[in-house]
N, C-alpha and C positions, 0 to 999 in steps of 0.2 A: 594475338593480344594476350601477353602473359602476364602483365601486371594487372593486379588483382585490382588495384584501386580502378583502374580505366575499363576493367569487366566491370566490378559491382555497377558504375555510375551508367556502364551501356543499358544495365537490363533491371535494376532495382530502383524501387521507390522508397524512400527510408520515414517512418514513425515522424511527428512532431520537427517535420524539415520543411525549409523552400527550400528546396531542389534547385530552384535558380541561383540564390546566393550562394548556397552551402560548400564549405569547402568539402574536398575528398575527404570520403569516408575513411579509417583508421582500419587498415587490413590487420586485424587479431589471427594468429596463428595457434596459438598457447594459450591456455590458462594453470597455474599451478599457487596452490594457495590463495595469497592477496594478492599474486602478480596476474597479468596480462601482458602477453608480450605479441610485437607486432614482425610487420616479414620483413622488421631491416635488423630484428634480436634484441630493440631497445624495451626493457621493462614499464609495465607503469603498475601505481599500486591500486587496485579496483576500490576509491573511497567512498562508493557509493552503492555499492555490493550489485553493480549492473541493474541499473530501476528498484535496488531496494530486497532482490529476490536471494541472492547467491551468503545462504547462511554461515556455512560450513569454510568456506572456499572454492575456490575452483579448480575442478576435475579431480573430487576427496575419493581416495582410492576404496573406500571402506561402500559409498553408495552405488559408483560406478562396479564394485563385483556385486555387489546384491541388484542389481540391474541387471547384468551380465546372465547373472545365475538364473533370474525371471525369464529373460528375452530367450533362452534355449528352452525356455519349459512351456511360457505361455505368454503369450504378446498383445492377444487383443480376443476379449470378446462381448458378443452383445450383453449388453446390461438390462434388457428388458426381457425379464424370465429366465435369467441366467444371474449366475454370484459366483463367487472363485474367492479365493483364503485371503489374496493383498488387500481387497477390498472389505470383507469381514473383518480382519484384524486392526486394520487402521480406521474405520469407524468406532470399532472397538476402542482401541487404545486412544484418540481424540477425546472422546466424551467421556474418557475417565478424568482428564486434565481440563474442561469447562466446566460451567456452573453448572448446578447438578440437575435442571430442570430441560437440560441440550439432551434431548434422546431418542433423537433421529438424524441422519445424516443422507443428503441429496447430493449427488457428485455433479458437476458441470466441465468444463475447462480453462475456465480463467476468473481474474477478478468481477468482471465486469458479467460474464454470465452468471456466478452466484450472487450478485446483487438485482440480474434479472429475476432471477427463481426466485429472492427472497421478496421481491416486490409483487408477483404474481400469487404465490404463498396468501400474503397478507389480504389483497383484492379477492380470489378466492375463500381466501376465508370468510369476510365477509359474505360473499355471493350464496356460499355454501351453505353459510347459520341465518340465512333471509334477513339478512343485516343492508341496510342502505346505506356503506359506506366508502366512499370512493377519493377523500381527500387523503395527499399523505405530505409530512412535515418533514422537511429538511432544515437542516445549519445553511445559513449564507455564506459561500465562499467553499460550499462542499465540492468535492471531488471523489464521484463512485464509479467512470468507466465511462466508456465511448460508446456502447452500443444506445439504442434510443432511450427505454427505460431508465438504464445509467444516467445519460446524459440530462433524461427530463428531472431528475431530484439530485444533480450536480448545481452548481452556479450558476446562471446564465450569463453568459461572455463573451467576447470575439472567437470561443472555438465553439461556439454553442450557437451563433446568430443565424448563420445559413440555414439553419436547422429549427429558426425557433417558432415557425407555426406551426410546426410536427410535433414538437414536444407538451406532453398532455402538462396541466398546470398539478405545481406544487405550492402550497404556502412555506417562505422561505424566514426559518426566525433567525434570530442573534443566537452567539452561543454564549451560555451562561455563566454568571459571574456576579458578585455582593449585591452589584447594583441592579440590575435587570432581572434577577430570579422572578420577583414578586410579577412584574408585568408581564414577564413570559407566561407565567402560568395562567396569568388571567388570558393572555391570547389564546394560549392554547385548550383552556377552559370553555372558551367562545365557540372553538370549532370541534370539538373532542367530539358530538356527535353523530357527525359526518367524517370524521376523520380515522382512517382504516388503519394507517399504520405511522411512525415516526422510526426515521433513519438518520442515521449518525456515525461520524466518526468519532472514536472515542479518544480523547484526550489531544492529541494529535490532527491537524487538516493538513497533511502532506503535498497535496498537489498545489495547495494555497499557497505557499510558503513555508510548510509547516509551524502552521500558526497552533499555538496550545493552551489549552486552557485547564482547569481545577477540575478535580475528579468528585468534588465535594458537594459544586454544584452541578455537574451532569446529572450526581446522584440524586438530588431533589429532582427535578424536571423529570428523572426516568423513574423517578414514585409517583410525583402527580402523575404522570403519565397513566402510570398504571394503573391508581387510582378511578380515572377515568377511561378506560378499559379502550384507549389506544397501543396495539402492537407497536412493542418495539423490537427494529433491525439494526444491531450492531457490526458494523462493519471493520473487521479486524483484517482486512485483506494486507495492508500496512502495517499495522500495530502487532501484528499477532506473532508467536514465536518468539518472542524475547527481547521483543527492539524497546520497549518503552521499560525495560530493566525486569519487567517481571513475564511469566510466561502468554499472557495475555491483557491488555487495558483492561479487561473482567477485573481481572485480579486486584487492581488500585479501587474494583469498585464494591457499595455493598448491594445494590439493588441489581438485577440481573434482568437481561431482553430475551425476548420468546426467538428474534433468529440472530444470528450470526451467521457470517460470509467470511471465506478465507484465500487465500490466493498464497500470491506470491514466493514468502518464502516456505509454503506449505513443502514444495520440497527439497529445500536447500537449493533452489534455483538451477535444478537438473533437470525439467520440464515442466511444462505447461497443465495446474490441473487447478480446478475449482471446488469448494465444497463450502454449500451451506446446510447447517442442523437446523432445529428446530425442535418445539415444545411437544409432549403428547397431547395438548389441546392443540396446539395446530394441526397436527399430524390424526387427530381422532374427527377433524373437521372433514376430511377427504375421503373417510372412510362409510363405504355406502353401497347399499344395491341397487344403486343408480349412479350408472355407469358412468355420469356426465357429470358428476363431482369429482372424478378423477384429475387429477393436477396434468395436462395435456403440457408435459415440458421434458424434452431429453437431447441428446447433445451422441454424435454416433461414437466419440471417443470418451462419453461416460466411465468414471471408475474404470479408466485405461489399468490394466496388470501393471503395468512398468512403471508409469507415474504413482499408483500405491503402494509400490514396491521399493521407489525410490523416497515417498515421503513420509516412508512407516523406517528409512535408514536413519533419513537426516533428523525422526523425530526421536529416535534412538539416540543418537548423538548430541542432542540438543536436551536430555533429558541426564546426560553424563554430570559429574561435579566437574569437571575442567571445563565445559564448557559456561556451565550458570557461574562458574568462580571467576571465567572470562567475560560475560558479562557484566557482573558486579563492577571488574574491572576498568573495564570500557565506559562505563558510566560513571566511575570515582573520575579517572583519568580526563575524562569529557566535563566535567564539571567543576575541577581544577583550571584547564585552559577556558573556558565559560567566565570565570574570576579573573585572568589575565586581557583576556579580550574584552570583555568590560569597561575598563578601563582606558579602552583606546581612543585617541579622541575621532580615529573614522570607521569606526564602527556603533552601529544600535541597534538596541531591540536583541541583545544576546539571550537565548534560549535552550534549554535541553530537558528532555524527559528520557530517562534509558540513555543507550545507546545512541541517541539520536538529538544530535549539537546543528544550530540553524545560526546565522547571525547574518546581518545587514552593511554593506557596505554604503557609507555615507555618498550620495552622488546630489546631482543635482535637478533630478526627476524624481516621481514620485516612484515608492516603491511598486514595482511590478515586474511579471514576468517576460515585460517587452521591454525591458530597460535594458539597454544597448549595451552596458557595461556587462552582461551575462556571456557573451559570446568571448568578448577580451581576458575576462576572467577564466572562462571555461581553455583558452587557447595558452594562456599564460603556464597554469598549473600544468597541462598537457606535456608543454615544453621541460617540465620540471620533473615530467615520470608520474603523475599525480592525476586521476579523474575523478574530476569535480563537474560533477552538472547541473550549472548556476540555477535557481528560479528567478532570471534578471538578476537583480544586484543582492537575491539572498540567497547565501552559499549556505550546505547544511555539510554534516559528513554524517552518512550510516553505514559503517562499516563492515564486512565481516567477522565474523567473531573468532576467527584466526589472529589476529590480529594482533599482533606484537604491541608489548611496548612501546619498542625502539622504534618500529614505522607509524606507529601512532605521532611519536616524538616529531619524527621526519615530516611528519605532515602538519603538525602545528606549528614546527618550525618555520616552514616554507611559507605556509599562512602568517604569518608575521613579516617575515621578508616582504612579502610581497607587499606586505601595509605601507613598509617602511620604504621600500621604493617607488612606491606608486602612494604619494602620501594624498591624493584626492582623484576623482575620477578623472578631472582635468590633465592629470600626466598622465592619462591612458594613450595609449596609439590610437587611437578613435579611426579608422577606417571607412570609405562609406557604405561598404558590403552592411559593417559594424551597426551602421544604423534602421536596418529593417527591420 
């Protein structure tokens, strides 16, 4: 059995699939830049930076030898009574570029476990300072990870139902805006003192849709907040690195949260690492000659050498003028085609903050992430060299910050084409795999 598609399907399970419908998986051989290329040599341009994570490019020669140079020196060690320099130094250099009250840094492995740590963090503290406070505050339509934690102060949903008498309860508000600031606040006034921490995506709900809102009023809500001496957990796992045009959603903001969570593209999407900071009042909460205030949380590839190694490169590069002038870029250029699609009469609800352009295909179901035109869509651009990975009928692009121009161009092109040939969902090929 040499073909790689009829290996993968004999012995893998793949992420967010039925397995039963699903077509074969896309055998990737290559990545170079924006491209992916698969084992028949056909290119495609990665428009969605692989889940969001792949900064730089793919396989940037510049991270993979400072990887290289790490893995002959030092590859792995325990992180509990032990420290090594990639580790040091990229704590270091992080908390020079957050708000200036981040001055501790927790390593995990992924998105979803520093959003564990940061929720354990807050509960702890609590427990710690003989505080009765066990309630915590999410956005409705949040999305923070798969693990249970995660999952209990995400959305609750068709991926969350199987699961939902396991999941501890969270109070779930609207995200804010002219009109509802004032009655958030008094909700969240009501429970403030039972209420241990408030978690958020900032500007940006990516897994929603990437639905977005005003930085102006998060900014209120996360002063009440603080005013009423609820922790808040800003979760930059998404946002962070440059996607919302500046180096952190911090950055559009003026009031600042006691933790932050990061992922993704923490290291240009060259491996898998997690890290959440935190305050020295959080951090001065754990501290004690009682042993059992200790934060009982670690992970065995904690502060892995390699993955600090690799996202102390890409945050090098990410810290270049050609890259932030890339940026800048990326968001003029995304903000222009944002004014063309507007306009179109099958599309709505056009959106972009940074880097990162959302819009809605007119169909005739409600918007969501089960709406059948997602798979047609997703199959359509593929055909075209192009990965796009619909949320149902909302397409977004977050690209790498490689990113040309001219493939930029190629890809709004093709996004018009297709409007234009496919002028309503009704001329889709509608399939009935299409419809599960």
């Amino acid at each position: 059995m040499n073909n790689l598609k009829e290996r993968d399907k004999a012995v893998n399970w793949h992420p967010y699939t039925q397995m039963k419908t699903a077509r074969d998986a896309v055998p990737i051989v290559k990545g170079k830049g924006v491209y992916l290329y698969d084992d028949d040599g056909k290119k495609y341009i990665d428009a969605v930076s692989s889940w969001w994570v792949t900064l730089h490019g793919h396989a940037h020669p510049y991270i993979a030898e400072c990887v290289f140079q790490q893995l002959n020196t030092l590859e792995q060690v325990i992180f509990a009574g032990f420290t090594h320099e990639p580790a040091v130094r990229l704590s270091e250099n992080l908390l020079k570029l957050l708000p200036e009250n981040q001055k501790k840094v927790f390593y995990t492995d992924n998105g979803s476990t520093a959003v564990e740590a940061a929720l354990k963090m807050c509960i702890q503290y609590a427990y710690n300072t003989g505080k009765e406070k066990t309630k915590i505050l999410a956005f409705k339509n949040a999305y923070h990870g798969d693990t249970f934690g995660a999952m209990s102060v995400s959305g609750r949903s068709v991926w969350t139902k199987p699961f939902g008498s396991m999941l501890f309860e969270v109070v779930f508000i609207d995200t804010p805006n002219a009109e509802n600031i004032e009655s958030l606040k008094l909700q969240v006034g009501d429970l403030a003192e039972e209420t241990a921490c408030f978690i958020y995506e900032p500007l940006v709900q990516g897994a929603a849709g990437m639905l977005m809102y005003e930085a102006e009023y998060l900014d209120e809500l996360m002063k009440f907040c603080r005013s009423r001496e609820i922790l808040m957990i800003q979760d930059e796992v998404f946002t962070g690195f440059g996607r919302t045009g500046k180096l952190f959603a911090a950055n559009h903001l003026t009031e600042i949260p006691d933790i932050m969570c990061f992922s993704k593209g923490l290291t240009g999407g060259t491996m898998p690492m997690g890290i959440t900071t935190c305050s020295e009042q959080i951090f001065n909460a754990f501290l004690s000659d009682d042993k059992y205030k200790t934060l009982f949380h670690g992970h065995s590839f904690t502060a892995n050498p390699l993955a600090c190694t690799a996202a102390l490169a890409s945050m090098e590069l990410l810290l270049k003028e050609e890259t932030l002038a890339a940026i800048k870029r990326i968001s003029r250029e995304h903000s222009e085609f944002a004014g063309i699609l507007s306009k179109h009469p099958d599309v709505e609800n056009v959106r972009q903050t940074g880097t990162i352009l959302a819009f809605e295909y007119k169909t005739d179901q409600n918007t969501s992430y089960f709406n059948h035109i997602g798979k047609v869509l997703y199959d359509e651009f593929l055909q075209r060299g192009i990965i796009m990975r619909p949320l149902g009928n909302v397409m977004y692009l977050v690209p790498p910050y490689c990113i040309t121009t001219e493939e930029l161009n190629f890809i709004y092109q093709n996004i018009l084409e297709v409007l234009e040939t496919f002028e309503s969902q009704r001329s889709f090929p509608i399939h009935a795999a299409d419809r599960t």
